[in-house]
C-alpha positions as CSV (number, residue, x, y, z in Angstrom):
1,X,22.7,6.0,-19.2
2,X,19.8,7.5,-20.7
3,X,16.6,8.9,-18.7
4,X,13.2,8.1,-19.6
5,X,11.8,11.1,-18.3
6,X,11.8,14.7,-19.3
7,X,15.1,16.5,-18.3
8,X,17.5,13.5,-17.1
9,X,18.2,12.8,-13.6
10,X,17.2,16.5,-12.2
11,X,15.2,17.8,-14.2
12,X,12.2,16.7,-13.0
13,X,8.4,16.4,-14.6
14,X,6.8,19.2,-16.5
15,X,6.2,22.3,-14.5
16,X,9.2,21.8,-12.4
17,X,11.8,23.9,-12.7
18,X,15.6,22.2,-12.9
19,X,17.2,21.1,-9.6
20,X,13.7,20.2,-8.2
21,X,12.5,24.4,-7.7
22,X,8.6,24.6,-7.8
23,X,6.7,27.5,-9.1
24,X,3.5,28.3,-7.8
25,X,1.2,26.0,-5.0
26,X,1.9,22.7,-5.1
27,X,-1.8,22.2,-6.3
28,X,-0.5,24.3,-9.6
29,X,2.3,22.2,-9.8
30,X,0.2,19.0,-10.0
31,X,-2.6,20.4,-12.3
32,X,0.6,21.4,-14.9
33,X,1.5,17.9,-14.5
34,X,-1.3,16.7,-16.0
35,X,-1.1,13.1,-13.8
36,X,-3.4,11.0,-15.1
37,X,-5.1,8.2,-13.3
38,X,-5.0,4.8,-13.5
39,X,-8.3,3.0,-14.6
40,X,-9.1,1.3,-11.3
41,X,-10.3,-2.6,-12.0
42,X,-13.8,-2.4,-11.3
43,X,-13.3,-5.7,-9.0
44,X,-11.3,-3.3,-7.0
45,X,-13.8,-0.6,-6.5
46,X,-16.2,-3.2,-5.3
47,X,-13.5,-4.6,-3.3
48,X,-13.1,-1.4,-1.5
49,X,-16.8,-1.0,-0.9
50,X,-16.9,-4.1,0.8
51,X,-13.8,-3.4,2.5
52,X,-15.7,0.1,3.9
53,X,-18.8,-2.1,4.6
54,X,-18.3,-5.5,6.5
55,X,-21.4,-5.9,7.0
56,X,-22.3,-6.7,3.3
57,X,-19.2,-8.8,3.0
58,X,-20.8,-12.2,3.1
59,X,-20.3,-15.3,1.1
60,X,-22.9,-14.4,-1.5
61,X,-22.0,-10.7,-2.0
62,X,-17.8,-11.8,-2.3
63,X,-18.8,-14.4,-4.4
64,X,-20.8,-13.0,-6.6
65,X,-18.0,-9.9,-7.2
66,X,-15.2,-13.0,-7.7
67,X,-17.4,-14.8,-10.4
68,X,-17.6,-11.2,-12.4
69,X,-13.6,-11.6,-12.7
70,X,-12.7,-13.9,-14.6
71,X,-8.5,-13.9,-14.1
72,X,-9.6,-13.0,-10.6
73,X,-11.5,-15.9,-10.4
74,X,-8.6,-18.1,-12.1
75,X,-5.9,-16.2,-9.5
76,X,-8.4,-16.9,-6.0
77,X,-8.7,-20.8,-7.1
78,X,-4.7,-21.4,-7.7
79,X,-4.2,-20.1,-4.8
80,X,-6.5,-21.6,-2.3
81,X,-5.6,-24.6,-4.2
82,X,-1.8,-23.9,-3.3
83,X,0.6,-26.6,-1.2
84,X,0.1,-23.2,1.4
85,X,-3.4,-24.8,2.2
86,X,-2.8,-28.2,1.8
87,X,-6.1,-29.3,1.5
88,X,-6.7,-33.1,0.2
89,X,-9.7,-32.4,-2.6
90,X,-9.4,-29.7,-5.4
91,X,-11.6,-26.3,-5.0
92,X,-13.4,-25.8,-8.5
93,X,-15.7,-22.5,-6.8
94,X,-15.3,-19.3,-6.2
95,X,-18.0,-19.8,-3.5
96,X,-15.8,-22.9,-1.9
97,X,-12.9,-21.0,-1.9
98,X,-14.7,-18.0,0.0
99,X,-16.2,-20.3,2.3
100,X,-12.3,-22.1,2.8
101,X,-10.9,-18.4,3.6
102,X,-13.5,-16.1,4.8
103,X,-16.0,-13.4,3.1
104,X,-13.2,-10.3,4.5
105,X,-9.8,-12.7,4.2
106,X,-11.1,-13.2,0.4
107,X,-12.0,-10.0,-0.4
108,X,-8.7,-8.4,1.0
109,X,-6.9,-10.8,-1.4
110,X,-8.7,-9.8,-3.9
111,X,-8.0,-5.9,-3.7
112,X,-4.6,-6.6,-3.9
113,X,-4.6,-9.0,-6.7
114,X,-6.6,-6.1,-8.9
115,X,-4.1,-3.7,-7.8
116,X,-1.2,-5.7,-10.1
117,X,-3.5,-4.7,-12.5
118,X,-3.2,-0.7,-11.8
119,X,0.3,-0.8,-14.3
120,X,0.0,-0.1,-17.5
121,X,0.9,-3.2,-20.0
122,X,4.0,-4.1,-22.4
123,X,6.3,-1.7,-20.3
124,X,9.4,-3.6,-19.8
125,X,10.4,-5.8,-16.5
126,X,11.6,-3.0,-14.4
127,X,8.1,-1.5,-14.6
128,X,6.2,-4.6,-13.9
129,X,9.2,-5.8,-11.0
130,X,7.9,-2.5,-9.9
131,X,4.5,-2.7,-9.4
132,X,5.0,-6.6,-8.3
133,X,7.1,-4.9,-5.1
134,X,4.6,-1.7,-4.9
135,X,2.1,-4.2,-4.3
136,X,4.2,-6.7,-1.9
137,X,4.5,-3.2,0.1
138,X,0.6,-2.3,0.0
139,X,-0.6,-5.9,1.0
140,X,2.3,-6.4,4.0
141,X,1.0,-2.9,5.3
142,X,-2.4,-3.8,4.9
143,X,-2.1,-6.8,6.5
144,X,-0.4,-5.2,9.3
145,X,-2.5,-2.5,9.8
146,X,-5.4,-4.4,10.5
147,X,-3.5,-6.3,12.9
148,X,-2.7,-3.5,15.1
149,X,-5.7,-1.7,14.8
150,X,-8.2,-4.9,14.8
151,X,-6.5,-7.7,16.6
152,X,-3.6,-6.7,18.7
153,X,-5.8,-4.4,21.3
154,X,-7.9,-7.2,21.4
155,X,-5.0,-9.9,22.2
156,X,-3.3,-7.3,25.1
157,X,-7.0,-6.5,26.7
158,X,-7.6,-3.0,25.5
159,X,-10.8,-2.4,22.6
160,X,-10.4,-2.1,18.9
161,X,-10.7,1.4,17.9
162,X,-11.6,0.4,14.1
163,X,-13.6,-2.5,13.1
164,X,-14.7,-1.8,9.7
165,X,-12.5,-2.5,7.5
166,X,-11.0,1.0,6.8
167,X,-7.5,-0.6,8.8
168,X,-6.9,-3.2,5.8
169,X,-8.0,-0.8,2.9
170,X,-5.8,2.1,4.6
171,X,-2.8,0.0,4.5
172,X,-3.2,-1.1,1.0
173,X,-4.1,2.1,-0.3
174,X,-1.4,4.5,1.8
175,X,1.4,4.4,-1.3
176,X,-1.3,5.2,-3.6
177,X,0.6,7.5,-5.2
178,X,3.4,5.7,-6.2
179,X,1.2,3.4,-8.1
180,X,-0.5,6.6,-10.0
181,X,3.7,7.7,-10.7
182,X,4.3,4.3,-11.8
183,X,1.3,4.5,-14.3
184,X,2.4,8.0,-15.6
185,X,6.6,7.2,-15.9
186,X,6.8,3.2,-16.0
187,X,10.1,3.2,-17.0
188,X,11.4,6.0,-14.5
189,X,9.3,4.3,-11.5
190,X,11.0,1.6,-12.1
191,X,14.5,2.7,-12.6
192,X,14.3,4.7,-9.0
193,X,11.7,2.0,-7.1
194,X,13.1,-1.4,-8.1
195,X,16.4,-1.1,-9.9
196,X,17.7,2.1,-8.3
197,X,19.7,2.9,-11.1
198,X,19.2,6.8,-10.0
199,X,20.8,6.7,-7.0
200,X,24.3,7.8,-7.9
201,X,22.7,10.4,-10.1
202,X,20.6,12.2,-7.6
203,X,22.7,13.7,-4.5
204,X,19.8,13.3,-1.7
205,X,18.9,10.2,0.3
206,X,15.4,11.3,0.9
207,X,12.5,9.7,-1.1
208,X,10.2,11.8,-1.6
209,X,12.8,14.7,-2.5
210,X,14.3,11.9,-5.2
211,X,10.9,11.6,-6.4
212,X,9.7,15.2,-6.7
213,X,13.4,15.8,-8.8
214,X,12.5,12.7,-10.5
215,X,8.7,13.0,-11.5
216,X,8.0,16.7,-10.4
217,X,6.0,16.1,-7.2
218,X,5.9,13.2,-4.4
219,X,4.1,10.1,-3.9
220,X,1.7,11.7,-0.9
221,X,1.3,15.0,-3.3
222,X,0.7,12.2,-6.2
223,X,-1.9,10.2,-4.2
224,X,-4.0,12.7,-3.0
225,X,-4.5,14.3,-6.0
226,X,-5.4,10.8,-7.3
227,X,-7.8,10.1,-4.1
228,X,-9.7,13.4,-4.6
229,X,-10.3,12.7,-8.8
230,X,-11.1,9.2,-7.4
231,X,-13.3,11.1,-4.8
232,X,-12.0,8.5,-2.2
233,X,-13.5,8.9,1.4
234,X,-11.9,12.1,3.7
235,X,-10.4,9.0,5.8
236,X,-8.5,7.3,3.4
237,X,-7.5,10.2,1.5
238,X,-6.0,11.9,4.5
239,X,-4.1,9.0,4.9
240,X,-2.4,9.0,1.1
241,X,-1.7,12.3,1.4
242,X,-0.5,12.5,5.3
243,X,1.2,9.1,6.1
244,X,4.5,11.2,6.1
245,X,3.5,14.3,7.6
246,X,4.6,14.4,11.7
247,X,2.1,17.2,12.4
248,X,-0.7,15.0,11.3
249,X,0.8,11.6,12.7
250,X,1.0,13.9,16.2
251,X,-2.1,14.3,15.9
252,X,-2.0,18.2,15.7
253,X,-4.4,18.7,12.2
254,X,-6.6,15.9,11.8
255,X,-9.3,14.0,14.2
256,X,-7.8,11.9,17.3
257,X,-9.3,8.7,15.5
258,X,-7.6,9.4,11.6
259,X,-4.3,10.6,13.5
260,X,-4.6,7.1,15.4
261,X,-5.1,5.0,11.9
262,X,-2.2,7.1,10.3
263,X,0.1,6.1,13.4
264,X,-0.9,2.3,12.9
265,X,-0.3,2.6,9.3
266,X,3.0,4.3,9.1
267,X,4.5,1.7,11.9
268,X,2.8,-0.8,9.6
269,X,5.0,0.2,6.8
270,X,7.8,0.1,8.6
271,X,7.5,-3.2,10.2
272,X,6.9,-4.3,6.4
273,X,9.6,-2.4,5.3
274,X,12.0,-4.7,7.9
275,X,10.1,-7.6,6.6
276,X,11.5,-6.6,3.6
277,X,9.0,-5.9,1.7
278,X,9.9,-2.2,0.6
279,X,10.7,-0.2,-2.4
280,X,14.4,0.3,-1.2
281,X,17.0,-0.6,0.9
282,X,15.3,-2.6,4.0
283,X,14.6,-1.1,7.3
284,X,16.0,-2.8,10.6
285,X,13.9,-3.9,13.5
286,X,16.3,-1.4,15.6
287,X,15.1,1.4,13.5
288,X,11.6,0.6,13.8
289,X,12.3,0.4,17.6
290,X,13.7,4.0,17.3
291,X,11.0,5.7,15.4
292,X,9.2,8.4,17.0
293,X,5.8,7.2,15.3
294,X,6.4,3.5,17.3
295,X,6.8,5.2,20.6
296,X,4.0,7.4,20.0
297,X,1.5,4.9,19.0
298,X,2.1,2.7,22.4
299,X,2.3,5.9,24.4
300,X,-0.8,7.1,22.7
301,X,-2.6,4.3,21.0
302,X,-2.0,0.9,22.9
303,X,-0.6,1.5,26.0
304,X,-1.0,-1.9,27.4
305,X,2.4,-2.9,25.0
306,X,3.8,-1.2,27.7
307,X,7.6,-0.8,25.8
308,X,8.3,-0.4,22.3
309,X,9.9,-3.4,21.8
310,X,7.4,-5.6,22.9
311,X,5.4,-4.2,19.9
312,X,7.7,-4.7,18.0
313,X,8.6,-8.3,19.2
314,X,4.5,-8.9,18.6
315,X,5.0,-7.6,14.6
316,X,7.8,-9.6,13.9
317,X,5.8,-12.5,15.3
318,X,3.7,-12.2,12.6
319,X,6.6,-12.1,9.6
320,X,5.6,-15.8,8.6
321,X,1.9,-15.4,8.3
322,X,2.5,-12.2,6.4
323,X,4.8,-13.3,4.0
324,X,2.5,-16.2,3.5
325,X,-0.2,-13.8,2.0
326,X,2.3,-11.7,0.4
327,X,3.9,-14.8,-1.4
328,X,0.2,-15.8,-2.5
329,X,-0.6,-13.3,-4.4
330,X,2.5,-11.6,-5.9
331,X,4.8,-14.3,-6.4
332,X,2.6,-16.4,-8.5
333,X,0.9,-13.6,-10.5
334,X,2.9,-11.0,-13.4
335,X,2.1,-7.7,-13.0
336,X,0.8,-7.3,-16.3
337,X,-2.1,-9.5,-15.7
């Protein structure tokens, strides 16, 4: 088979050396690159800043950013207009459809419809599969995340310890990076990401190893280089770049309250992951149940779960509503648009 990337199947990006051997700081390594970053929708960035902002997230303000958007616009109604609804009269607004799901309901959907939009265009149906399961991941996560941060304190008596809307946007932002690889190698994204045609070609099982012989650097080393040209805030950008790291999801070199939001997101992923929406082979529940990060964020984070598998018991509870939001937006929208 042939590679679409320089050097074949270990040769890497520019600026890496063969077999995956980096010269210099990784920071060198990435400015050699020359990654470039994908135009973010401008319904996105307003998204975001309503997502950092509740408060401004009212019918008026999310309606107003919807009617700017025209495919977003056309996306929002033929969904709320779905069989998923079932409601008996046709929704013709933007602002009825708002009303119908909620200012911060609506304006999550709608940072995850303008991320389908992050690929680039025309680059075969491995790319666009790709970003159609990139994004799957993102919204499950998000979804997710604001679940365990936002409502499942709340539903086992302890207090929220985020209520701004940072949970959602963490979620859907934390694979960043894998969305700005994706934009710079399509067709390699998508051969390692959705078709895994590499797999036999590269001798490690680890990700972010595959995709630093792939691409010359990983998706967190990817992101956060994105998130700081993006100038992202410290909070969201820490969790790009971190949501692997065990040091930082310990807790040992960021603040207690970003260590706690990477926790929830990186179970998040998982429990998406066993969901199965991932970018590989699907995780089990029992390896969820396992994870270090699950036991550390009952121990540390919401100790009134009292046992691991009661949390995860509670995510899996929530597989239907999930895939419900998932199936909304990817599943009736190509990647291209």
């Amino acid at each position: 088979m042939s590679f679409p990337y320089p050097g074949g199947p270990y040769g890497g990006a520019p600026g890496v050396a063969r077999g995956g051997a980096r010269a210099g700081s990784r920071a060198g390594t990435l400015a050699r690159l020359e990654l470039r970053c994908p135009p973010l929708p401008h319904t996105l960035i307003e998204a975001m800043d309503l997502l950092a902002d509740l408060e401004q997230a009212d019918t008026r303000a999310v309606t107003a950013m919807i009617e700017r958007d025209p495919l977003v616009t056309a996306r929002l109604l033929q969904k709320v207009n779905s069989a998923f609804y079932g409601l008996h009269r046709a929704v013709a607004s933007p602002e009825r459809a708002v009303v119908l799901l909620g200012p911060v309901a609506t304006v999550g959907l709608v940072a995850a419809m303008s991320m389908l939009r992050l690929g680039r265009p025309a680059t075969g149906p491995a790319a666009e599969a790709c970003i159609q399961r990139l994004v799957a991941h993102s919204l499950a996560t998000a979804h997710l995340t604001r679940y365990l941060v936002e409502e499942a304190p709340y539903l086992h008596g302890s207090a929220p310890f985020l209520r701004d809307g940072t949970a959602f946007t963490a979620g859907l932002l934390h694979d960043f990076g894998k969305f700005v690889l994706a934009y710079n190698f399509p067709e390699a994204a998508g051969s390692l990401y959705h078709e895994h045609a590499l797999d036999a070609h590269i001798a490690t099982a680890d990700a972010r190893e595959q995709e630093r012989l792939v691409f010359g650097c990983d998706h967190t080393e990817a992101g956060a280089f994105a998130a700081m040209r993006l100038s992202l805030p410290e909070a969201l950008t820490d969790v790009v770049r971190l949501h692997h790291q065990p040091d930082a999801l310990a807790g040992g070199s960021v603040p207690a309250e970003t260590a706690r939001l990477l926790r929830a997101v990186s179970v998040a992923s998982l429990a998406a992951d066993a969901m199965g929406f991932g970018g590989g082979p699907d995780t089990s529940w029992d390896t969820v149940a396992d994870g270090p990060v699950p036991v550390a964020l009952v121990a540390r984070d919401m100790p009134a779960f009292g046992t691991v598998d009661a949390l995860v018991t509670t995510l899996q509870a929530q597989a239907d509503v999930v895939g419900a939001h998932v199936d909304a937006v990817v599943s009736r929208m190509p990647a291209s648009v």
